[in-house]
N, C-alpha and C positions, 0 to 999 in steps of 0.2 A: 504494500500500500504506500503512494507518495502522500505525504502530509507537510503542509507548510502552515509552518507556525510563523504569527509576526509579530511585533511589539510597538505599539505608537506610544508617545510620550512616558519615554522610559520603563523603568523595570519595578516591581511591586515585592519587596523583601519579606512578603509573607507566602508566595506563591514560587512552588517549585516549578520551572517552567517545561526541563524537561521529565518529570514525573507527571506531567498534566500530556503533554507530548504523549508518552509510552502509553498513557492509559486512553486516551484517544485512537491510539493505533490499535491497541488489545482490541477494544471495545468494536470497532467498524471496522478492521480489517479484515474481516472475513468475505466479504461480498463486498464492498466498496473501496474502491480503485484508489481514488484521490480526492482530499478531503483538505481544507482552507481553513486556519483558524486564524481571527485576529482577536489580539487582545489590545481594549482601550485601556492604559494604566492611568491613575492618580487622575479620573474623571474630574473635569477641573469646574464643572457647573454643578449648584447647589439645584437638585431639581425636586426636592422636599427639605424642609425647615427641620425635621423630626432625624434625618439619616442621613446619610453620606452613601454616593454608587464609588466604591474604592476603584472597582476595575469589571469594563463590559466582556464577556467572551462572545465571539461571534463566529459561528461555525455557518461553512455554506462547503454544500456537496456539488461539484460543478457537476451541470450533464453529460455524461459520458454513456458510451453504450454498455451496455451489462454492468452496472455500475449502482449500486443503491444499496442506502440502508434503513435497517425495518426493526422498531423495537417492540415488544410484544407487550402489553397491558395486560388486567383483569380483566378486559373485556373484549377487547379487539389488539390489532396488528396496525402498528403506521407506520409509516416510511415516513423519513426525516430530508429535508432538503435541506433549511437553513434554520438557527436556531439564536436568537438573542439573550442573553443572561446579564443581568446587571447583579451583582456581587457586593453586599457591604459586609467587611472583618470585623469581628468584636475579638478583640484581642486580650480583654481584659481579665478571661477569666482561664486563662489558658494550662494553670494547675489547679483551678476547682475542682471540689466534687461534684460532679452534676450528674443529678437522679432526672428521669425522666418518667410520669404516667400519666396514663390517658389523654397525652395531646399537654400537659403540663410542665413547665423545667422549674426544676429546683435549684437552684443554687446558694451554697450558702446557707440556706436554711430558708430564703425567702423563695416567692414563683416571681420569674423573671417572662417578662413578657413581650418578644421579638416580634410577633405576627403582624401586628398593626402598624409597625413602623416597616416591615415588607411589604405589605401592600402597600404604602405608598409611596414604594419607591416604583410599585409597579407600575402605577398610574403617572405617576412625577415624571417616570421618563417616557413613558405612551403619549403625554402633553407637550413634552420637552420635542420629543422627534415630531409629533404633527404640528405643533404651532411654529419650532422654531427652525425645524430643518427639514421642510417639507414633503415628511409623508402624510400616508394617507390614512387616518387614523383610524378606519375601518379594515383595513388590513396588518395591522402593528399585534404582535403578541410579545410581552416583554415577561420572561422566567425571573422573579424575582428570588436572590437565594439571601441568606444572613447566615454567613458562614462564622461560625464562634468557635473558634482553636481551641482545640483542647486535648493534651496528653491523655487523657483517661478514659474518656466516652467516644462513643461511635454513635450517632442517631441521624435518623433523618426524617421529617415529617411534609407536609403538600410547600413548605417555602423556607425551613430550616436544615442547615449543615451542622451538625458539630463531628468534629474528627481534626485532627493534630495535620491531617492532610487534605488539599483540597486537588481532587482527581476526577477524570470524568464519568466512572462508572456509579462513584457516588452522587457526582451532580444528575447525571438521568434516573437516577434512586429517588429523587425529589422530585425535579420536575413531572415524571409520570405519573405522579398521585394528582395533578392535575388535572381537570376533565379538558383545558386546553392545551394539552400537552400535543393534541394532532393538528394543531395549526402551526403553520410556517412562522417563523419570528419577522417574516414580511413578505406576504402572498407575491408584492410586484418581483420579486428576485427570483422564483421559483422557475423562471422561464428564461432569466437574463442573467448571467453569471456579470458581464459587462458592467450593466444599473449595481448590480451590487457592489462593485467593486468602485465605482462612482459616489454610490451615495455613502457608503462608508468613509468616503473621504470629507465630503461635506458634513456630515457629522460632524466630524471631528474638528476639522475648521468651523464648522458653526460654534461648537462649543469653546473653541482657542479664543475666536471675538467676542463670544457672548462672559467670557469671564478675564477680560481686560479691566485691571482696575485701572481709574483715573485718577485725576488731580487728588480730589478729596480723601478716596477707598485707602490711596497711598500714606497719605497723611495717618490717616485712623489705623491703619498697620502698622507703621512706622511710629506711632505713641503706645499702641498696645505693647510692641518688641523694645520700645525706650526703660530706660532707668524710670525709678518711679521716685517719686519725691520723699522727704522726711513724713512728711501729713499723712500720704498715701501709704507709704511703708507701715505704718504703726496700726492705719486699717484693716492692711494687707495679712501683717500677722496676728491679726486678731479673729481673721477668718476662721471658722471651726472649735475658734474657743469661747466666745459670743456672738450677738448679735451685731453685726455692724451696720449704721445706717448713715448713707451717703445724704444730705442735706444741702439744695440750692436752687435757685432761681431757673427759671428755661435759658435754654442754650449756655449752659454752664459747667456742661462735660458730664452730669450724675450718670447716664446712662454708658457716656462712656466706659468711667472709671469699669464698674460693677461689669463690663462686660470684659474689659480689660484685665480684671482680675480672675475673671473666670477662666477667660482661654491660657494666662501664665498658669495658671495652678493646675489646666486640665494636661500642660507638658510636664509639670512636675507629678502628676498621676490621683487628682483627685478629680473626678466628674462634676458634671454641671449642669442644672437645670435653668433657662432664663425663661422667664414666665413675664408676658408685657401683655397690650392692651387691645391690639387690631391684627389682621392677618399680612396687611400691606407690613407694619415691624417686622413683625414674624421673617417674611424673604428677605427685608433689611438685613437684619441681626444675622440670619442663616447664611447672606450672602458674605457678610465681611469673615463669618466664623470660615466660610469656604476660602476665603480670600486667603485667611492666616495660614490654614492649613498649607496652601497653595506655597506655601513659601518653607513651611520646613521641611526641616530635612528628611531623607529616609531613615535614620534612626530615631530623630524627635515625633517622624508620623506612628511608627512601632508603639512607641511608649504613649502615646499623646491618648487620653481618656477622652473617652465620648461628649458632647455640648449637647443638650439636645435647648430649644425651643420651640413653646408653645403660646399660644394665648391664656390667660386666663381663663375665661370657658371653656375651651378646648379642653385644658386639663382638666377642672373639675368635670367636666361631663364625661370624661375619658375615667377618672378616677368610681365615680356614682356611676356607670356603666358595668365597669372590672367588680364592681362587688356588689352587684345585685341591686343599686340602692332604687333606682328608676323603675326596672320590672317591679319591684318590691309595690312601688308607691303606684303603680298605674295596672297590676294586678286583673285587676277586676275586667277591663274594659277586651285588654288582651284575651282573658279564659272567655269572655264571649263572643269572639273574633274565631280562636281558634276552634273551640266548641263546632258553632256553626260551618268552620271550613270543613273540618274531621265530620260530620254531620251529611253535610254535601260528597263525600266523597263516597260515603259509602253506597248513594245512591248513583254516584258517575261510576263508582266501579261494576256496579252491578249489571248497570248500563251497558259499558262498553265488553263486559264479559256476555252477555244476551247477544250482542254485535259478532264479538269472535268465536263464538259457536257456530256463526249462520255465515261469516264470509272470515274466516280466519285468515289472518295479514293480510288484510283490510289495511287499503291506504289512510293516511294522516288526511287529507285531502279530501275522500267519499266520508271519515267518519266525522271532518267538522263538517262536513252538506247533511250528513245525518242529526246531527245534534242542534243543527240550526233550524231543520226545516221537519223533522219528521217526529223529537223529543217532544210527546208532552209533559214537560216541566215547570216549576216557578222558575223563573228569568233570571233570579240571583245564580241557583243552582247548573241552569244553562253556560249562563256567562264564567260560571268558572269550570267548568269543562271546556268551553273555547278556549280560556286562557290556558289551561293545561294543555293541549291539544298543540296551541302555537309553542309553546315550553318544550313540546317530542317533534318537533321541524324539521330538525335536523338528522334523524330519525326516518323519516318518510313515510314508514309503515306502525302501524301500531304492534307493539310486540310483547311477548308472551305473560300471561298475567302476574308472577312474580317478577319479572324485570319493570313491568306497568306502575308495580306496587312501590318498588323501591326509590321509581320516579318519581311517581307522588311523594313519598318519605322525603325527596332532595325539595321538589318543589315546594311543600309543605313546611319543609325547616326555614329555609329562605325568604319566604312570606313571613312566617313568624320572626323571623330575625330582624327583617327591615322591616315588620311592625313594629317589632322594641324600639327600633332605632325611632323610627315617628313618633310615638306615642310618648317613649321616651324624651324625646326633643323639646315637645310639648308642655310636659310635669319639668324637664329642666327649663326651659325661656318663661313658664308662667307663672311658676311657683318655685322658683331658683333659690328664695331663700329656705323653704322648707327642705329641698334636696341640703342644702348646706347644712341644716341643723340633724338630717339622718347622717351623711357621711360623717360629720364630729362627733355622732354619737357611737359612730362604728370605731373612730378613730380613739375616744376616750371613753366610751361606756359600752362594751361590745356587749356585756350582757343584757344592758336594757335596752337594745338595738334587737338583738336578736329575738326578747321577749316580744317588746310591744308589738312586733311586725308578726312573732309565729314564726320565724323563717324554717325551725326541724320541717313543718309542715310543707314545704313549699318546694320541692326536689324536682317536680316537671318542670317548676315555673324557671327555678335557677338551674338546670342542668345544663342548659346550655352555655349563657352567658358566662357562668363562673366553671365549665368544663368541670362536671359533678360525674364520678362514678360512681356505680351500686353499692362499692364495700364502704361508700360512707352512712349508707342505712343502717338502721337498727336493722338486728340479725331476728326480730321477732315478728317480722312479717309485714310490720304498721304501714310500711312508705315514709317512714317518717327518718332526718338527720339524724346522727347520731352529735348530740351536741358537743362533743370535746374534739370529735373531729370537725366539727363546725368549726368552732372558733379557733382551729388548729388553720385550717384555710383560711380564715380573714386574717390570723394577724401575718401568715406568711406572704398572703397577694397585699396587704398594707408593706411590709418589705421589701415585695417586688417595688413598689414608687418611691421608699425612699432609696433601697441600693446602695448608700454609700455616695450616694448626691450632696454638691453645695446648692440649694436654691437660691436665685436671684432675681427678686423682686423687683420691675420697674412701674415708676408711678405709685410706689406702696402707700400714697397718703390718701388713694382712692380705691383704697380696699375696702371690702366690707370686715366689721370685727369676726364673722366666722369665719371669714375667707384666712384670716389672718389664723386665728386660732387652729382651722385644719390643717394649716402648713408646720404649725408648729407643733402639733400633736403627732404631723409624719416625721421631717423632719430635728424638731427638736430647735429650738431659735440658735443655739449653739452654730448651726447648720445653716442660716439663712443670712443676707445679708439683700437691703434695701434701700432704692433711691428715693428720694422724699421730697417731692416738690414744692410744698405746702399749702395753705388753703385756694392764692389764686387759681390756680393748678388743677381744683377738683372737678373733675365731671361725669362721673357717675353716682356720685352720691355727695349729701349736703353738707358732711359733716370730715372731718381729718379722721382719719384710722388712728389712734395712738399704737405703736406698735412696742412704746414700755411697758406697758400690763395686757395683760392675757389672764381673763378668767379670775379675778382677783389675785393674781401675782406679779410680782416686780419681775421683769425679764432684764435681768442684764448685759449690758451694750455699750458698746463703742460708736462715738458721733464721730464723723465727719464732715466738718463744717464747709464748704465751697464759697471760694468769692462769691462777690454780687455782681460781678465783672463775667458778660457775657461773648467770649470767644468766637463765639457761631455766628454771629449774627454783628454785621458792620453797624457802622453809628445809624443811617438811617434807618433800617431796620430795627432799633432798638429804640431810637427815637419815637417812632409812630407808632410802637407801641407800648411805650411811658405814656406818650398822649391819650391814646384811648384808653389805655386805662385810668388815667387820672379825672377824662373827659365824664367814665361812669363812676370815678371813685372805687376804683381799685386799690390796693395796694401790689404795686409790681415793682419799680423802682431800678429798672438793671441800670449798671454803669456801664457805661459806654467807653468801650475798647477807645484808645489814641494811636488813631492811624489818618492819613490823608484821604486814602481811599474810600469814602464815606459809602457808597453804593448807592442805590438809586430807588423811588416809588416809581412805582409809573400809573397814572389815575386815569382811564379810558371808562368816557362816558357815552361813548359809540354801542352800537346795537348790528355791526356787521359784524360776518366770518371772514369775509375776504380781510378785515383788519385784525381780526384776532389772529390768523392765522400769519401775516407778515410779522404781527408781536410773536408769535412762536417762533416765524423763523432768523429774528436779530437776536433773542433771548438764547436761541439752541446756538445761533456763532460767537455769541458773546462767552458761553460757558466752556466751546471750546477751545477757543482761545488762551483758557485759565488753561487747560489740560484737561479737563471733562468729559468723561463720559457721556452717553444721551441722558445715560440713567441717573448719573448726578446734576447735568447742567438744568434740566426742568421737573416741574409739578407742576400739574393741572391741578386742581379743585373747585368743584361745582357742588350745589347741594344737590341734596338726592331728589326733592319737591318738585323740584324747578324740572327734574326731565323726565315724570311720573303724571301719568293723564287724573290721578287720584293722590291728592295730600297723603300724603304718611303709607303709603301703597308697600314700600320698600322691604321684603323680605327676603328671606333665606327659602331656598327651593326646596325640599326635601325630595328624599326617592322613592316614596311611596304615598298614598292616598288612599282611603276607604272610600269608594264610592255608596250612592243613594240604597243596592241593594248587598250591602256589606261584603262585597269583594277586594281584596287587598288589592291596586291597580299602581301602575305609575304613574306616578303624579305629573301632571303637564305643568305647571308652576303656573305662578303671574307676568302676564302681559306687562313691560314697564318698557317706556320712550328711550330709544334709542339718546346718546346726546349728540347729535348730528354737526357737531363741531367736530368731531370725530374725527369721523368719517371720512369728511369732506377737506382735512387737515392730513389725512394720510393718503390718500387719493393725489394731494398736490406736494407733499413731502417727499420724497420716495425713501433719504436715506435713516428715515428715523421711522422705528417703529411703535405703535404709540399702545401699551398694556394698560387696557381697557378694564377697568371693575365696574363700571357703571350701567344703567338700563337693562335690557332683556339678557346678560351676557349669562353663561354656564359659568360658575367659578370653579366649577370641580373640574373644569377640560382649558384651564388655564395652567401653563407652568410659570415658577415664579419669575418676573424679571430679570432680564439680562443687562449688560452692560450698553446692549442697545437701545433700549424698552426706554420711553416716555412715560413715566405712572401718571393715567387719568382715572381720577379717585374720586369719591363724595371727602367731603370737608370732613363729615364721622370717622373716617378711616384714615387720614393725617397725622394722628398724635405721635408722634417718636419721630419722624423721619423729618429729614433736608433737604434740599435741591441749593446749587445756586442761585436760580432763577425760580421763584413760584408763582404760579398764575392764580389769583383767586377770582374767580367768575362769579357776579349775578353775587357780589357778598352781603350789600346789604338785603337782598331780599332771604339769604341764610340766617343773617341778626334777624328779621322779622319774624321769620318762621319758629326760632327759639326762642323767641318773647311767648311763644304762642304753646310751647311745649308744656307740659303739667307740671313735671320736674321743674319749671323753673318757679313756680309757687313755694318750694321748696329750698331755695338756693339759699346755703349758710343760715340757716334755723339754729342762730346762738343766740344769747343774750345780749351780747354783744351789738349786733345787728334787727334789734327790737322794733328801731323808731323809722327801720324801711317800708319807706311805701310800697304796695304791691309791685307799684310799675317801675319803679327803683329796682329792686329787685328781679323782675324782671330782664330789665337792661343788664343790668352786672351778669347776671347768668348767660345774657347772647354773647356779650361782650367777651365773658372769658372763651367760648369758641371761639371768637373772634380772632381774640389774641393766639388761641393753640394754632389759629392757622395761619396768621403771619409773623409768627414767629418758625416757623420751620424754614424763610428764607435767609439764605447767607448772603446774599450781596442786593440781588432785585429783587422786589416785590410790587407785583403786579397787579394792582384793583380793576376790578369793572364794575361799575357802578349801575345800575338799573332806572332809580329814580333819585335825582339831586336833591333831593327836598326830605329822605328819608332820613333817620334820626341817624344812623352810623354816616351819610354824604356826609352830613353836616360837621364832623367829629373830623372828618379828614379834608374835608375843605379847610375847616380849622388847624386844620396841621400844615396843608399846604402856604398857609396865612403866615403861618409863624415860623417855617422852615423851608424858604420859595428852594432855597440852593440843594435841597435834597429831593425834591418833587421836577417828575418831568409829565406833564400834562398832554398826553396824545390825543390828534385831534383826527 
């Protein structure tokens, strides 16, 4: 057999390359001739926030005659043409014990939990190759593996490796537990050896420019890799033996530091959770942690411990997920869901067994004409025999009644699965504080958690979610948990999240107190360390988080106090916004850096694209000029109202719906207005591409930003992030809309602030969005104004009054 193996951007010190080699030749030499493998090493694009792709394998069997390979399944035979695998190494646990059951890892004594951060690195890079390197995303199959080194264990499960060696007989040991395992890792290659070897290149070039750091990225690397100062040092070591909290005004590095300490300490070998506030941070954060990576060495990438970032929600609902807490709390609504489905089946089986007695293998095709037209059934019951029916497509014929049954077992899990997810989404966005008061309660009261809910009782509800086997039953027949194994599993999967984690808190003065308290109950305030921006700062809630007491205890801590001197942000941009703030009676106050360079407002009270769009194109040459990327030199921001045919419309999509006759269906989402600035900005740009979060868009079929990417955002999703240049669109009709919000009834409810008028009040609460979003620009800032006469025109006509040499007035 000829096999040629390649290497693009270097070589990966965890990977034997010619033991991957031999075991490739074992495996396919028997019938297949000649056989292509390329490996992409030290994947230089962050294409999920949560993982890192270390290194891609890409296998492609060229057409030859007599020439093929066929690997055998549980249930059929495939031939393999071409195969894509993206790889991330967990290195860390490489002389653990690790027990494995029932789809569970142990390690250490805690469950460690790999699968969710494989799936999305499976999706991250299915997003990554269709939006950003032009396949075709209907044809992409991407094998996600999480290979965890380890001298002692051999396992393998449908997206897990553990074994001290990474070889290919093990990798097809994995991937074939997949029911995609008989599609091509990209259909268009199957026929073009040529295309393949074309678009592999593009790839890879895609991914060399899409992770070009710029002016700024550089900087922020080059501070993270710096000395760190007396101040910083003293925080630094106090990491892991208290609480440290970083303390200071916007644009004045807190989020830095805290992220800065995280990645030195994650090369000195303690892991890192950073936990922030929108998903647009999240690729931020993810990107510059890829960026750092990008730069060490191969023996600091060896040692260098995992970073992960999340959002806040995200984790908690990821946490309330992993222990039952959601199914627990929405209980009820599910067992009548799935009641009714299990209900309906037994008369579609009974159905389709009367059918394959009288026309056995009977196509997929005659039996939905049968079930459509000839069933008399209620219509609920119908309609979910169609849906199963389209579920066996692939299939063509209907097949033998235990193979039928075990479909429905898959289809039926599935449905139930992504109804927890729904229903659960639900009890967490509507009643978020009450899921916060069960996780704390699991997290400090496991036993009156497990009372009040019943949970021995409840083994169909949680077998899934929490991967529950039989031998945790009582051996007396009940169905019921056995409780010391019970709470044997929660406090182990509570040690799956903390691990051996630093958490790092940004925005922690807009915590809630449970939010606080459950982190400190996982890991321990010892363990946690937070930036603090203070009251201007809050916008989730009315009140400052104290993060010195927890639950009537003193939590001991180390401050770090931060100039009032804001680095980020040039004098006019810090300027205009001292003004408006002082305009509502804020306190914000920054000091303004001394530099000559003052940067620029720019105030457009125009109502055209053709001028918005020439402002995008001197703003995008302006930034590269500094040395900018697209993705540093601009921000768009628009509110979300402004391009929704319905005020406050703006939601999250989920993947499923109940329909009228309680069928689990996919959910079509909402309709919401394109923002046709867009659009019509990229249509006349060509060399910038512009990463769209806003109007009707799929965010789940987005990959994160590259260093090409424009971020066009709502004003909501801005908090943490920079541009040189920011565009804030239609602002003051965004101040109005938050005058108008319920929350802001609510804004700083102290004593203090007693003798505010409602509509005082009011103001300061638009206002501080106001500010969150010009203050993310470092040199421009760019208003468009709607109506002159509105109460924020007026604030900044007033600044243009009193500051002419920092305002430029486009006409």
């Amino acid at each position: 057999m000829k096999i040629t193996l390649s290497k693009i951007n270097g070589t990966n010190a965890d990977l034997d390359y010619d033991a991957l080699k031999e075991s490739i030749i074992k495996k396919l030499g028997e019938n297949c001739k000649e056989a292509e493998v390329i490996i992409l090493n030290n994947f230089p694009v962050s294409v999920t926030a949560q993982a890192s792709v270390d290194f891609i394998l890409l296998l492609n069997i060229p057409k030859r005659d007599r020439s093929w390979y066929r690997v055998k399944t549980a249930d059929d035979r495939h031939y393999i043409k071409n195969q894509i695998i993206a790889v991330t190494i967990v290195n860390e646990y490489s002389n653990s014990n690790i027990c494995t059951n029932g789809g569970l890892i142990e390690i250490d004594g805690a469950y460690v939990d790999f699968e969710d951060n494989t799936n999305k690195i499976k999706w991250g890079l299915t997003n990554y190759l269709s939006s950003n390197c032009g396949l075709d995303r209907r044809y992409i199959t991407v094998h996600p593996i999480t290979w965890v080194k380890n001298s002692r264990t051999s396992y393998t499960s449908s997206s897990i490796l553990i074994d001290k060696e990474f070889t290919y007989d093990k990798v097809e040991e994995v991937i074939k537990l997949n029911h995609y395992f008989k599609w091509p890792g990209y259909r268009q290659w199957y026929d073009s050896d040529e295309l393949f070897e074309i678009q592999i290149m593009q790839i890879f070039e895609q991914a060399s420019k899409d992770s070009v750091d710029g002016y700024i990225t550089k900087k922020k690397i080059d501070r993270i890799q710096g000395k760190l100062d007396n101040a910083s040092i003293k925080a630094y070591e106090n990491i892991g033996e208290k609480l440290v909290e970083v303390n200071g005004k916007a644009g004045t590095g807190k989020s830095s530091d805290i992220l800065k300490w995280m990645l030195r300490l994650s090369v000195e070998g303690r892991k890192g959770l950073f936990l922030t506030y929108n998903h647009v941070l999240v690729y931020d954060i993810s990107s510059q942690i890829q960026s750092f990576t990008n730069r060490l060495s191969q023996d600091d990438r060896q040692t260098k411990q995992p970073t992960t970032t999340y959002t806040i929600h995200g984790y908690f609902y990821r946490v309330a997920k992993k222990l039952g807490v959601l199914l627990l709390l929405t209980e009820k609504r599910i067992k009548e869901l799935t009641i009714k489905l299990d209900s309906r089946w037994v008369q579609i089986e009974a159905y389709f067994n009367t059918v394959r007695t009288s026309e056995n293998g009977i196509s997929l095709a005659k039996l939905l004409m049968y079930v459509q037209s000839k069933w008399n059934i209620d219509e609920g019951t119908k309609r979910e025999a169609i849906l199963f029916i389209q579920r066996l497509e692939s299939l063509r014929s209907l097949p033998n009644q235990e193979e039928t049954a075990e479909q429905f077992r898959i289809y039926r899990n599935d449905k139930v699965d992504k109804l927890g997810n729904l229903e659960s989404s639900n009890v967490f966005l509507k009643d978020y504080h009450k899921v916060l008061e069960r996780i704390l309660q699991v997290a400090s009261n496991l036993d009156s958690f497990l009372s009040d809910l019943d949970v021995v009782s409840k083994y169909d509800l949680l077998e899934n979610v929490m991967r529950l086997e039989e031998d945790i039953l009582e051996k007396d027949g009940s169905g019921k948990i056995n409780l010391q194994k019970l709470k044997t599993r929660y406090r182990k999967s509570l040690g799956g999240f903390r691990a051996g984690r630093i958490a790092y808190i940004d925005e922690a003065q807009d915590c809630h107190p449970l939010e606080r308290d459950i982190l400190y109950s996982i890991f321990g305030s010892n363990n946690i360390v937070i930036a603090n921006g203070g009251k201007e700062q809050l916008i989730r809630y009315s009140q400052l988080c104290d993060w010195q007491i927890s639950r009537n205890q003193i939590i001991e801590c180390h401050k770090y106090q931060k100039r009032r001197k804001s680095y980020r942000m040039k004098p006019a941009i810090a300027s205009l916004a001292n003004h408006i703030a002082t305009w509502y009676e804020i306190d914000l106050d920054i000091e303004l850096i001394d530099t000559e360079d003052h940067g620029n407002i720019l105030i457009d009270f125009s109502r055209s694209n053709d001028k918005y769009i020439e402002s995008v194109k001197k703003l995008k040459t302006i930034g590269e000029r500094q040395g900018c990327t697209n993705y540093e030199s601009l921000l768009l921001l628009t509110s979300a109202e402004s391009n929704s045919k319905k005020k406050f419309a703006i939601e999250e999509e989920t993947s499923v719906s109940v329909n009228q006759y309680d069928n689990i269906v996919k959910d079509a989402g909402k309709s919401k207005n394109e923002w046709a600035l867009i659009s019509e900005a990229q249509s006349k740009i060509g060399d910038m591409l512009f990463w769209n979060t806003t109007g009707n868009v799929d965010k789940r079929s987005l990959s994160p930003p590259g260093s090409l990417s424009v971020r066009s955002i709502y004003y909501e999703s801005c908090r943490g992030i920079e541009a040189w240049s920011v565009m804030c669109f239609n602002l003051d009709e965004f101040f109005e809309q938050k005058t108008l919000e319920k929350d802001a009834d609510n804004y700083l409810l102290e004593s203090l602030f007693d003798q505010l008028t409602p509509d005082k009040r009011r103001a300061m609460y638009a206002a501080t969005w106001v500010l969150m979003a010009i203050t993310r620009s470092m040199e421009n800032c760019y208003i468009q104004i709607q109506d002159p006469k509105s109460s924020l025109a007026k604030a900044i006509l007033s600044f243009q009054e009193q500051y002419p040499q920092y305002v430029i007035a486009l006409k």
